[in-house]
Structure formats: C-alpha cells, structure tokens
N, C-alpha and C positions, 0 to 999 in steps of 0.2 A: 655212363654215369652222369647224374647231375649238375650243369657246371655252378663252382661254389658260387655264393651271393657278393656281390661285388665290396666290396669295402667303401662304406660314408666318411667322407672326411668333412667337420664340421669346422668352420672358427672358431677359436678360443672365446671364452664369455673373456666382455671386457669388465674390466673390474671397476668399482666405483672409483671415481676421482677423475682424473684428465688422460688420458689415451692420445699418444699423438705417432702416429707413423710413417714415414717417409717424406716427412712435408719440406716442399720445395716452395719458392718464392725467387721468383723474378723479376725486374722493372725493363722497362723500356727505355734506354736516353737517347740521346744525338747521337751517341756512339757506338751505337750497339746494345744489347742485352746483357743488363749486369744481375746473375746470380747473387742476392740477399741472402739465403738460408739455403743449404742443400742438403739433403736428404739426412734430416733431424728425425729423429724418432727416442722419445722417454713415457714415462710414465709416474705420473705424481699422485701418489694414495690421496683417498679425501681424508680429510684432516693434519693433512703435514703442510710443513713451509718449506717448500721448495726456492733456493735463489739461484740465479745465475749470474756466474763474472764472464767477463770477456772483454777483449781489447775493444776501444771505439771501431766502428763501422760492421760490427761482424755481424750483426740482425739480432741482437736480444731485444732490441725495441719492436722490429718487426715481428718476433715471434709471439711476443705479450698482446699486440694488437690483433693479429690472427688468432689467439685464445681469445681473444674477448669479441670475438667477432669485428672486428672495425677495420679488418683486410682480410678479402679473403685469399686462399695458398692458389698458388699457381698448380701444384699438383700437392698429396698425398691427404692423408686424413688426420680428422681430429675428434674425439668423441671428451666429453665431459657431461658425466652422470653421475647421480648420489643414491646412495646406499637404499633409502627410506622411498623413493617417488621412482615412477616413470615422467614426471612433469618436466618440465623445461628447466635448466639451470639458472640461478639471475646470479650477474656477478657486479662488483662494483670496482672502478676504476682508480688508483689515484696517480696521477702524475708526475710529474719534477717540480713544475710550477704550484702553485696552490690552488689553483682553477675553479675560486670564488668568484659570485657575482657581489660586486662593491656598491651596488644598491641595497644589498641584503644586509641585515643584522648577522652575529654568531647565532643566535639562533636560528633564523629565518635559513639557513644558507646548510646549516645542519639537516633541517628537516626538511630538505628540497626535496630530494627522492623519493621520502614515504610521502609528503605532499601532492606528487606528479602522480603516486600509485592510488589515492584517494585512501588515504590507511582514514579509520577513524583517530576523531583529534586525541582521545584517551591513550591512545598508542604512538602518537607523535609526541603526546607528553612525556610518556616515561621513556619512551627511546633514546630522543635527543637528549632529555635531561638528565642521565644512565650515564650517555657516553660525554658529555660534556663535563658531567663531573670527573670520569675514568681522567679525562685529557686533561683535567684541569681548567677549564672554561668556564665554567658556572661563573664566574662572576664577570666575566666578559658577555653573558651571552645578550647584550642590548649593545653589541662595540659594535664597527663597522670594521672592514679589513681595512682601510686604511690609516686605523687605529693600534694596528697591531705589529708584532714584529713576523720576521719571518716563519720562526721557528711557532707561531700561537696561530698563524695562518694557514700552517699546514698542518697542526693539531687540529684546528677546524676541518681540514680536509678526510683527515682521517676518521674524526668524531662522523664525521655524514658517509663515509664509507658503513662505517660499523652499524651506525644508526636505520641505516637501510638494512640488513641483514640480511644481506646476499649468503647465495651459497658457496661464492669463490672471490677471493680480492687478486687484484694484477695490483701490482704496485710497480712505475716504472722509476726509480731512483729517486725514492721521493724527497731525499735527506740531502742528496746533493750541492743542494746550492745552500748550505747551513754551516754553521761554523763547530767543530768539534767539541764543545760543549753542548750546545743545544742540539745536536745530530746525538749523542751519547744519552741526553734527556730522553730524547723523542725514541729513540729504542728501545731504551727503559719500558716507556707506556706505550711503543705497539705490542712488546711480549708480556707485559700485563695486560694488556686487554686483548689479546688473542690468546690468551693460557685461558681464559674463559668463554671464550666460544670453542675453538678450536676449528677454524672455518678451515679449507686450504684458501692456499696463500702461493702465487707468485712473485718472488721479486728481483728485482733485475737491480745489479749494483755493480760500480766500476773497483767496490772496495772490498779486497778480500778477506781484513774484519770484519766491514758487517755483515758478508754472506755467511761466516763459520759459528759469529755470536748467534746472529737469527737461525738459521737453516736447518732444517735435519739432513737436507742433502745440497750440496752444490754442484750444479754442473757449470764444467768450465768448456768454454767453446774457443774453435781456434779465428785466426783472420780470416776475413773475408774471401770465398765465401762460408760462412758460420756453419760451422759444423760441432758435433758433440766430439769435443776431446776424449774427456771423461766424466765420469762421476763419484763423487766422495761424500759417504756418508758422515754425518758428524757425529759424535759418539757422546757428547756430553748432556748430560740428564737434565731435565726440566719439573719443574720453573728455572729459568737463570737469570742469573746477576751479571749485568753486563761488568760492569769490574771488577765483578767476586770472578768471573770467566776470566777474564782476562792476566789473572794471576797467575793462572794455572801453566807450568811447565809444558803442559800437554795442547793447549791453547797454541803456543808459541811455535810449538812444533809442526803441529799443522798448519800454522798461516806462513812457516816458512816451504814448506811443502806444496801445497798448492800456488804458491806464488812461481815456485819452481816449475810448475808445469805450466802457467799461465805466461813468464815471461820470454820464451821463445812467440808466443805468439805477437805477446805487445811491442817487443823489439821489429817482429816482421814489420808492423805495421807503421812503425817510424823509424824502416830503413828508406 
C-alpha cells in the first residue's frame, strides 16, 4: 500500500496589528544578569488602544521601546502589520517628558516629522493646523515651549505625533507628570482625536483609571521580572466621556477589580 502523504503544518497567518511572542529582554549589570521582561506574549488588533499598568520596574517601558524598535529583545519575536500594505510600519513616539526642541515654534516643532519626511508644504499645512486646532493650540502656534505650561507642552507633543500620521503611537505615560485637572483635559482630546483616526495605540500608565477610561484592553503585568498577569477587556462603548465614564457603577467596579489583581504585585515590589 501507498504510504499516506505526510501532513503540512503551516504557521498561523498573523493578523494585522502587533504580534508579540515570547519576548524576553535582558541587561547586563555589575551584578549579574537581570531579566527585564520574560516571556511576554499578546496581541493588539490594529485599530484598538491597548494600555498597560504595572508596578515600577517591571519592563512596560522596555517593552514600548522594543515595539518601536529603539531595543531590540534579547530573544522572541515581534511582527506589527496593517491590514491595507505589505510596506513597512511608521509609528510615532510620545514620552513622559514633552520632548520639544525650545528653539522651535508650536508650529515649527508640530511639523517636525512630516518636515524630516519632506511631506509637501500643502500637507504640513493642513496637518499641523488639523491637529493643532484638535489640541487646542491654534493660537499658540508662534509660542515657544518655554511659554507654555506643562499640560499645552505636551498637547504640542501629541499634536506632532498625530500630525505625522503614523500607523501606531507608543505613548509612555505621557500625563504623568500633570496635575489632575489638566491630565483629565488631555484625555478628553487624545480620545477625541484618536476616535477619528482610529490608529492602534500603546500606552503604558502607572494609573488604573486612565488605563480602563482609554483602553479597550488592559494588560496588567506582575514584578519584575514582567510578565503578563492578565488581560481585561474593557466593556464600555465609544466615543467616551471621560466623566460621563467615570460615573458609571460599572466603571467603579472595574477599577476596583483590576486594582485588586494589580496590588499583590505593587506591594511585592515595596516589600
């Protein structure tokens, strides 16, 4: 008899958005080899906003900079692809800081990117001036940063994120260092102005309200080294109102829940 045809085992197609599997990350110190991130593995559809909480030290920062390429992993993989292109991904960065150049104008410092990328000037016009209105800037946009306050500093930041139109934002706690008022504003107008692209979105926050307001999913990771806890979808319908949200019984409930799986870690980490 014939013997049967062997069986093809193929990979799974990966889907558009960001694919990350097994990624490990290590440093080298005086002391030895300290594991950063071990064997992480999720997947972020394109067009959702993904955040993640975790205790200090546990690698959400290291894992944002290894999506955006600016480390690479010590082992596993990472793939981020979009639906429409075989092309290359572009994504754009914002940090904690507001990591304006303060020679620059609000405009000047908006249009840095599409500038760098030699966009014609007809599309630096309506770009930056698009999102400068979104954020509120238009009438700032001949200030310098050192005219500005903090929270209108990283308005600008984020205005030149979007104004470039990448096809993913990392955002690493951008709101951080803001005072709860203007952190509350400035969320307001990233979910306005990301309800109308719809780009994906990483963001990394120490705050378990802002990951449940923004998110459609939050993964929570434990202490160092960083690993995926869990993940929790968020349930509540968009567009939102960050304190039409925040009324909500069901709001409450969740931020007491996830805090609940979050603070066995935080405690590890300031025992």
């Amino acid at each position: 008899m014939p013997r049967p045809a062997p069986t093809m085992t193929t990979e799974p197609a990966i889907e558009a958005g960001i694919t990350v599997r097994d990624l490990v990350k290590t440093f080298s110190t005086d002391s030895g080899t300290v594991t950063a991130v071990d064997n992480v593995s999720l997947h972020v559809p394109e067009g959702s906003f993904f955040t993640i909480v975790g205790p200090s030290g546990c690698g959400k920062t290291t894992i944002i900079r290894m999506l955006a390429g600016l480390e690479s992993p010590t082992s596993g993989q990472i793939d981020v692809r979009k639906s429409d292109s075989d092309g290359p991904v572009t994504n754009s960065m914002v940090f904690q800081g507001d990591s304006l150049f303060p020679w620059m104008t609000v405009w000047d410092n908006a249009a840095y990117g599409l500038a760098m990328r030699r966009a014609p000037r007809s599309v630096i016009r309506d770009q930056v001036g698009h999102y400068l209105d979104k954020t509120g800037l238009t009438k700032f946009a001949k200030a310098y940063p050192h005219q500005l306050s903090g929270g209108m500093r990283q308005r600008v930041s984020i205005a030149r994120a979007f104004a470039n139109d990448p096809d993913v934002f990392y955002m690493d706690e951008p709101f951080s260092a803001l005072d709860e008022q203007n952190k509350t504003i400035l969320q307001e107008e990233l979910l306005r102005t990301w309800e109308e692209s719809r780009k994906t979105v990483v963001f990394i926050t120490h705050s378990v309200d802002e990951a449940v307001t923004l998110g459609d999913q939050v993964m929570i990771m434990t202490a160092r080294p960083g690993r995926v806890k869990t993940l929790v979808d968020i349930p509540f319908e968009r567009p939102r109102s960050v304190l039409e949200l925040r009324r909500q019984p069901e709001y409450g409930e969740m931020i007491y829940d996830i805090w609940g799986s979050l603070k066995d870690e935080v405690m590890g980490t300031a025992a």
